[in-house]
N, C-alpha and C positions, 0 to 999 in steps of 0.2 A: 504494500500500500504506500503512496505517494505520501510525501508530507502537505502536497495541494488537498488529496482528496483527505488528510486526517482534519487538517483545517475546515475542512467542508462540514464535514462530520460532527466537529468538534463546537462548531457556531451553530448548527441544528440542533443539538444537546444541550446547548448550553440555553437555549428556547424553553427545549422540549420537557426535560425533568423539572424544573421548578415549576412548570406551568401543571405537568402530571404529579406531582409533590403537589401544590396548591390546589390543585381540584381537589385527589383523595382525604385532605385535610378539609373540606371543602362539604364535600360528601360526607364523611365521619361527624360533622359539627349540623350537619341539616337531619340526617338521622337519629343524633342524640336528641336534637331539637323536635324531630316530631315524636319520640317516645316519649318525653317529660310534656308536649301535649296533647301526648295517649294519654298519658296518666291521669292530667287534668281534666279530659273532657273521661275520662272513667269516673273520676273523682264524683265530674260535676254531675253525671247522671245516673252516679251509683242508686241514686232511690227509684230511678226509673227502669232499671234493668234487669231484678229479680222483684217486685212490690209484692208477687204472691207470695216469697220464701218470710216475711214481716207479715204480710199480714195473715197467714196460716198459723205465724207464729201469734200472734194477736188472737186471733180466735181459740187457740188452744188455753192460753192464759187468761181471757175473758170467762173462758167456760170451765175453769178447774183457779177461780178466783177466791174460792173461798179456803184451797189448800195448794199453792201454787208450787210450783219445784223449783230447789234456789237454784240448783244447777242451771237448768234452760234459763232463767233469769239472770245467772251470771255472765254465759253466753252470750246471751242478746244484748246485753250493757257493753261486753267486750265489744261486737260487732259494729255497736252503733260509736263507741268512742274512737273507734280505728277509722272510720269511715266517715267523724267530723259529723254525725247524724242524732238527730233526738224523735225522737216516737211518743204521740200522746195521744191517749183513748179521751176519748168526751162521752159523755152521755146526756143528752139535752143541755148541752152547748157549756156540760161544765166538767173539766178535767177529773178523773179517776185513775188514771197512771201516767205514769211519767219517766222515760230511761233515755238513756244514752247522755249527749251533751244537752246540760240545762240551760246555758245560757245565749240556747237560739231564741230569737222570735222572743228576746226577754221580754219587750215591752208591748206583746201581744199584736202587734199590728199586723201582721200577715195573717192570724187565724179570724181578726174583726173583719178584715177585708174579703176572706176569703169565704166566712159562713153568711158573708150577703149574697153568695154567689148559689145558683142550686146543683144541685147531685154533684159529683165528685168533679176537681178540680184543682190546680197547680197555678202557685203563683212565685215568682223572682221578684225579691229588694232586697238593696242594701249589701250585696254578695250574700242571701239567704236564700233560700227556696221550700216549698212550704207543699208538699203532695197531700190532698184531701179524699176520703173513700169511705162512705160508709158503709158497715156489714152487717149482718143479721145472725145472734147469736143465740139459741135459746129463745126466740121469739121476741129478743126484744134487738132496737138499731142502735148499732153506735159506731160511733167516727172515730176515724183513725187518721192523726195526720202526723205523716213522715218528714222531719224535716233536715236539711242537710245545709251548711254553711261552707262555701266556698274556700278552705286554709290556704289551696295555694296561690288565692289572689289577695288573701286577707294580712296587710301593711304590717298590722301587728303584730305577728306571730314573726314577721323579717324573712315569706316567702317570698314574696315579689322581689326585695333588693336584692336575693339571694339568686333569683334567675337572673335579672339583673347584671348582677356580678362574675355571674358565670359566664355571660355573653357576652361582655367587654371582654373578663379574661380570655375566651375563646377569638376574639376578633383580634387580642395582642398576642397570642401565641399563634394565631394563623400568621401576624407579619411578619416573627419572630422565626419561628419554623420556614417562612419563605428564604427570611434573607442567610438563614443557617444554609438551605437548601441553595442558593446562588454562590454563594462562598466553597460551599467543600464543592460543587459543579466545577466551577471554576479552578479549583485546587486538583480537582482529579482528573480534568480534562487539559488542562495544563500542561500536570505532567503526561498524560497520553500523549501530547505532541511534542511536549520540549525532551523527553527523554529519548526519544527517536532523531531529534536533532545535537545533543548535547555529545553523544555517542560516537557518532563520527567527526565531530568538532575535536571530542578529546583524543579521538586516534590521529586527526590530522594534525593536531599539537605536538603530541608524541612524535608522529614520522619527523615533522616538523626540525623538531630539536635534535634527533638521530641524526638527520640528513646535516645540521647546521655542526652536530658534535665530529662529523667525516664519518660518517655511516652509510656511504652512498647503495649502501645492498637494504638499506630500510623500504619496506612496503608496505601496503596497506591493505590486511583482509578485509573485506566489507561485501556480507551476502546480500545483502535485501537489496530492492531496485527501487529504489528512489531516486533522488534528486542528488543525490548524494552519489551515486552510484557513480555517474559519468568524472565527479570530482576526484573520487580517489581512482577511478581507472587514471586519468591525466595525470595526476599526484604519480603513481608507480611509472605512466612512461616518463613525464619528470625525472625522474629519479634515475632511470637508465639513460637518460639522453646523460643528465647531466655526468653519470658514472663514466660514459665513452666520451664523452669531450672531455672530461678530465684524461680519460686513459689518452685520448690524442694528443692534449694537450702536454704529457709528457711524451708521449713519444716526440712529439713534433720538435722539445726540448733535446732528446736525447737525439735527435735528428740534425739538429741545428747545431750538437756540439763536434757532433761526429763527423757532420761538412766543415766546421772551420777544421778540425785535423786532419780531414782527409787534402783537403784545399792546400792547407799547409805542408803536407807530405809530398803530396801531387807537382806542387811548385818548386818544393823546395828540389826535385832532382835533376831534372834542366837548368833551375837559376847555379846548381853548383857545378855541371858541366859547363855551362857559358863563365862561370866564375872561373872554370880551372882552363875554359882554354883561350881565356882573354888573357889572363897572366901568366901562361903558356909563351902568347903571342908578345906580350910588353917584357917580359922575361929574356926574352930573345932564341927560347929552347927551338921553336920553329924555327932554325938557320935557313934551310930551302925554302925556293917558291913551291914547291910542289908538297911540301907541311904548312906550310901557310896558310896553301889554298886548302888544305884538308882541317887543319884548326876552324877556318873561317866557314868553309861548309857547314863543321859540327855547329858551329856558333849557331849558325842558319836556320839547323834542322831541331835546334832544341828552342828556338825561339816561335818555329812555327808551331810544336810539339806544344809551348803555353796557347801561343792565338787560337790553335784548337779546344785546348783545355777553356781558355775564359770564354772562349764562344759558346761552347755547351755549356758552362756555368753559367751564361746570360740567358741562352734559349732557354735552359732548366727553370730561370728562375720568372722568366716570359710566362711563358706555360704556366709553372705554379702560379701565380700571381691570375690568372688569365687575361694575360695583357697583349699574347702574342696574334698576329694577325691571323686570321684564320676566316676562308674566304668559299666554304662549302658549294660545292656542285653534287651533281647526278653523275656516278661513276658505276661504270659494268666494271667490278672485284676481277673478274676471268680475261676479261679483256686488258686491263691497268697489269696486269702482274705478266702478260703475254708480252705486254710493250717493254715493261722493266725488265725481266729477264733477258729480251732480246738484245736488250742497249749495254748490259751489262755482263752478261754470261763468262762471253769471251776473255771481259779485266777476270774476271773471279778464277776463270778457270787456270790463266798464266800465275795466279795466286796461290795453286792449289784448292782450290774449292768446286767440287763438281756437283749439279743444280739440276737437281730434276723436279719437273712441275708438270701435275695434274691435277688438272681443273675440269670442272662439267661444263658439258656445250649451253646448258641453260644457263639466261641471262641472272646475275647477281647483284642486284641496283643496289647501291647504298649512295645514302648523302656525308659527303666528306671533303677537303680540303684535299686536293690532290698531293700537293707539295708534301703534308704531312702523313698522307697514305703510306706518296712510295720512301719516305723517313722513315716508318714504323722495319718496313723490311731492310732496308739498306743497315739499320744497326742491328738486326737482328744478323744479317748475313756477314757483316762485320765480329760479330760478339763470335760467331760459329768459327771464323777464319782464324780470331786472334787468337783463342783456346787451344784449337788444333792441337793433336799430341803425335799426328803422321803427317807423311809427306802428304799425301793426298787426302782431303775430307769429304764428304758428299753431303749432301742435305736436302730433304724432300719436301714441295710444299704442297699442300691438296686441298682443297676447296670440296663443301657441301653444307647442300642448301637443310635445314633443319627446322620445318616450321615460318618461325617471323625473323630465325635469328640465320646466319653465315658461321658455319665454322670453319675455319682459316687455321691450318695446322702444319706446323715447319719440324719435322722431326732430322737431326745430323747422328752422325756414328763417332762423335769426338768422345770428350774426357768426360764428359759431365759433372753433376755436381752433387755433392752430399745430400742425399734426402732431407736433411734438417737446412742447409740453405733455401729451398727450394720458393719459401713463401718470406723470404729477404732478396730476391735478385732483381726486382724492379725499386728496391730504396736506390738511393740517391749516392754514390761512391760506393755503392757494397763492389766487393770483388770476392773470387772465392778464395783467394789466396788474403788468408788474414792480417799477414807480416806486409802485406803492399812493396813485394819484392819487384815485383815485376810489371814495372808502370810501361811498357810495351804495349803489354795487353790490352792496353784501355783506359780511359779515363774513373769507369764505374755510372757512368751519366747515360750510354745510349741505352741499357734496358730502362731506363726510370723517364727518359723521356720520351722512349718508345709507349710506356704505360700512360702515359699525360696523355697522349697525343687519343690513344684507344680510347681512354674514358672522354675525350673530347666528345668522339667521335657515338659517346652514346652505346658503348660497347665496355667488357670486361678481358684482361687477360691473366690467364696464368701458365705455371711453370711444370711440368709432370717429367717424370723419367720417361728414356726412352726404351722401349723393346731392345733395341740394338746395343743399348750401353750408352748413348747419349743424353743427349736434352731435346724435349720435345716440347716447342710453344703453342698453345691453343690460345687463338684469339676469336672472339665472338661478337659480331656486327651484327647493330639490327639492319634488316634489308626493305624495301618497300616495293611495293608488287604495282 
């Protein structure tokens, strides 16, 4: 569940309970209300709901009045004091008993009022009421009149304040209970959504501080799918981007330190043969023209030996930079490598180097920079020649089409190279030879900027052993159809 829809949820509830809390308190206070007046309207017309059980009793005690039973008399006094009620026989309009509560109808008004009236009849004053019935007992009439006084409306006794009282405090504990009922709502619906939020806030604090302490392998577990969810996926690849730009960022250090020494090494071995045969020549050890001119050659050949050198450390650092021109066309791959070989074969092969190429007759379109195309193979067919460990080397290059991509693969029969060099020979001065004895071979720049030139080109290369005991380059171009 989203933290949008617990919001949702959570502003409906916070509606909905206190409004259902205020009803059922609502309901509870209308139902006590109408049992307390059940009671009353039972109260008020208890003489009118059983008058034959009173007045059978009436006829029995009229007619057994000369030896009457205290019991049943104790009874009927009970009933009628429970009941707020008095009972009094007449007999030619003059009282002969008397029970229950005496001090109704004290001052006779309702029974003057009522024997003006003929045959039986019921009168209300005063919160009093007054039921009249005459019987026939033994051949002679007499009247019975029941009467009941209203207690729980009657001021005195402190009924009425008493409900009263009760209904205000029911109307304060209804506001009282409501606003308890909005508070814990609010306090438990609260935490329903801030605990869902607080959660992944404290794990992103935690990574947070991991990450800031150099803990760059910190991440963030986090099941549920919320809003939250897309945060901490971001947060962990954070955390790896930032882990591999550190990791580059030393490398690129330990890359940076390893070009000023290799630079320094690289220079320092022509600047000491130009050093030794200029004071060779000022020395005067050259006596002949013919050491002279051979001093002056060396001089020559170690100085073009740097202009080579600072050229590819210029183009290298072109390239890195992506500063170097680079002027992409539509090239057929089989047809480009048919042209270069043929312009080329002949130098390689008076070099030692013999060049065999197989390529498919279907066309292999890539977009690329020509100049830097046929550069990618010129130093690779270079890097093959300078290796060499025989007279004669050979080397195979074969093209095939694979899907979207071109594989381009130059397999030679030379020296190769240690399996663990393999994914170091496109850095930047690697050679395989560790001690840098043999600066013949190469400067260490044309597989690195042969690799520039490939990833220009929207493409990957790498390094694998050869079948034959050599090295074998796989380069892969995307092509377009």
């Amino acid at each position: 569940m989203t933290i949008k829809q617990r919001l949702v949820i959570s502003n409906i509830l916070m509606v909905v309970i206190p409004v259902f809390i205020s009803v059922i308190i609502i309901l509870a206070g209308i139902f006590l209300s109408n049992q307390y007046w059940k009671s009353i309207d039972e109260s008020e017309n208890s003489i009118y709901e059983d008058p034959d059980m009173l007045l059978n009793a009436t006829r029995e005690l009229i007619h057994n009045q000369q030896s009457p039973d205290p019991q049943k008399i104790r009874k009927l006094n009970q009933y009628l004091k429970k009941n707020t009620m008095k009972l009094s026989i007449y007999s030619a309009r003059q009282p002969i008993y008397t029970f229950g509560i005496t001090d109704i109808d004290r001052d006779n008004k309702m029974m003057k009022a009522i024997q003006m009236l003929p045959g039986d009849a019921s009168l209300t004053m005063d919160q009093e009421s007054v039921y009249v019935q005459n019987i026939d007992v033994d051949g002679k009439t007499y009247t019975v009149a029941i009467f009941s006084k209203f207690a729980k409306y009657n001021s005195s006794d402190g009924s009425y304040e008493l409900y009263r009282f009760l209904s205000n405090a029911f109307l304060v504990l209804l506001g009282i209970g409501t606003i308890i009922t909005v508070i814990f709502t609010n306090r438990f619906l609260t935490h329903f959504v801030f605990r869902h939020i607080r959660q992944p806030l404290d794990n992103l604090v935690h990574a947070v501080h991991e990450i800031r302490d150099g803990n760059l392998d910190a991440h963030i577990h986090y099941p549920n799918n919320d809003e939250f969810a897309s945060v901490c996926r971001d947060f962990n690849d954070m955390a790896v981007q930032l882990k591999q730009s550190l990791h580059l960022i030393q490398r690129q250090e330990e890359n940076r330190k390893e070009l000023l020494a290799s630079i320094s090494h690289d220079l320092r071995s022509p600047l000491t043969s130009i050093r030794a045969y200029s004071e060779g020549l000022l020395d005067g050890v050259a006596s002949t023209p013919e050491s002279r001119h051979n001093y002056i050659s060396m001089i020559k050949t170690k100085a073009e030996d740097i202009d080579r050198m600072v050229a590819k450390i210029f183009l290298f650092s072109k390239m890195d930079m992506g500063d170097y021109p680079y002027d992409p066309e539509r090239l057929d791959v089989n047809q480009e490598l048919l042209s270069l070989i043929r312009a080329t074969a002949e130098e390689y092969w008076s070099r030692g180097l013999d060049i065999e190429l197989d390529v498919s007759n279907e066309p292999a379109l890539i977009i690329a920079d020509q100049v830097q195309f046929d550069s990618i193979f010129t130093n690779i067919l270079e890097n093959s020649l300078n290796y060499k460990d025989k007279e004669r080397c050979h080397i195979r290059i074969s093209t095939r089409l694979e899907d979207q991509q071109l594989l381009i693969r130059l397999t030679d029969n030379g020296p190769g190279v240690p399996e663990e060099s393999l994914g170091k020979l496109f850095d930047a001065f690697y050679r395989s030879d560790p001690s840098r004895n043999l600066p013949h071979k190469g400067s260490g720049l044309g597989l690195a900027i042969t690799a520039k030139a490939v990833e220009r080109m929207g493409g990957h290369i790498e390094a694998k052993l050869s079948p034959a005991g050599g090295l074998c380059i796989e380069i892969h171009l995307p092509v377009i159809r």
